[in-house]
C-alpha positions in Angstrom: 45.4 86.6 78.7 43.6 89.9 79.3 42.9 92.4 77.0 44.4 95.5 79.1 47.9 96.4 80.3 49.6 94.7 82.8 50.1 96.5 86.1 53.2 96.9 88.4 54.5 98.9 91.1 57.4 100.2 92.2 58.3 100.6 95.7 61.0 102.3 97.8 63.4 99.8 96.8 63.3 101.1 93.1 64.4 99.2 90.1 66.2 96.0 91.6 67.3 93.0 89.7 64.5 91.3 91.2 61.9 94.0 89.7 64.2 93.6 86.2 63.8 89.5 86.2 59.9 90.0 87.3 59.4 92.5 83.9 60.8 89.9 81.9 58.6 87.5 82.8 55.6 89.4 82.4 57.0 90.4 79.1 57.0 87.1 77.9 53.5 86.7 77.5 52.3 90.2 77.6 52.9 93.2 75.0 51.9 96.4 77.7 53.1 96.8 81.1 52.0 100.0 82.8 54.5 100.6 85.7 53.8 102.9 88.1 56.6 104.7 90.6 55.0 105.1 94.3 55.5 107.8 96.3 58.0 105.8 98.4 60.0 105.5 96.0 61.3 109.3 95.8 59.6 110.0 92.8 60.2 112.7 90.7 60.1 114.0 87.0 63.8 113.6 86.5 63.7 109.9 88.7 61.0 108.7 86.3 63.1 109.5 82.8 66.0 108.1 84.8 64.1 104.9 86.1 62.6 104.4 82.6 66.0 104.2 80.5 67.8 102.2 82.8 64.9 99.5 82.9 64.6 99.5 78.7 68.5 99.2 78.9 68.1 96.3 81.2 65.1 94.2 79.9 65.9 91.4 77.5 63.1 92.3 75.2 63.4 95.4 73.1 60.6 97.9 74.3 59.6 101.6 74.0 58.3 103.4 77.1 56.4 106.7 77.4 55.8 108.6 81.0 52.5 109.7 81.6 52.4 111.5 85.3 53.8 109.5 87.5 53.7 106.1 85.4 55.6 104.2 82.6 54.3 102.5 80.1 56.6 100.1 78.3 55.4 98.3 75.0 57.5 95.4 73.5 58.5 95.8 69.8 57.2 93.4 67.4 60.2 91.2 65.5 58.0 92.1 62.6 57.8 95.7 62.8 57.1 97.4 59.9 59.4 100.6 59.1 57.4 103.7 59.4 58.0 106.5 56.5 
């Protein structure tokens, strides 16, 4: 496994269920996926919140995301999380 984030694009299609079973399996062996919206795809400020909660509402694994431009970066929680105070 590499040490970085895991890149992946999406197109003019959006978020599909084929993009949706793709994440999971990426997120099966892999913490960070950076996922970035191309310009095809409509993008927008609004599009990219939009985009961002319907894909952590859709992935079996439970993730936080952060936008950053024009890209989302999803991280997969730990089971073992520790509580922060």
């Amino acid at each position: 496994m590499s040490a970085g984030a895991v890149t992946f694009q999406i197109g003019k299609a959006g978020v599909t269920p084929a993009v949706i079973e793709q994440l999971n399996r990426i997120l099966e062996h892999h913490k960070h996926i950076r996922i970035s919206a191309l310009p095809a795809s409509g993008r927008t400020r609004h599009s990219m919140q939009t985009m961002a909660v319907s894909l952590v509402a859709a992935l079996q694994a439970t993730c936080e995301y952060r936008i950053i431009g024009f890209t989302i970066a999803l991280r997969k929680r730990s089971l073992r999380q520790k509580s922060r105070k």
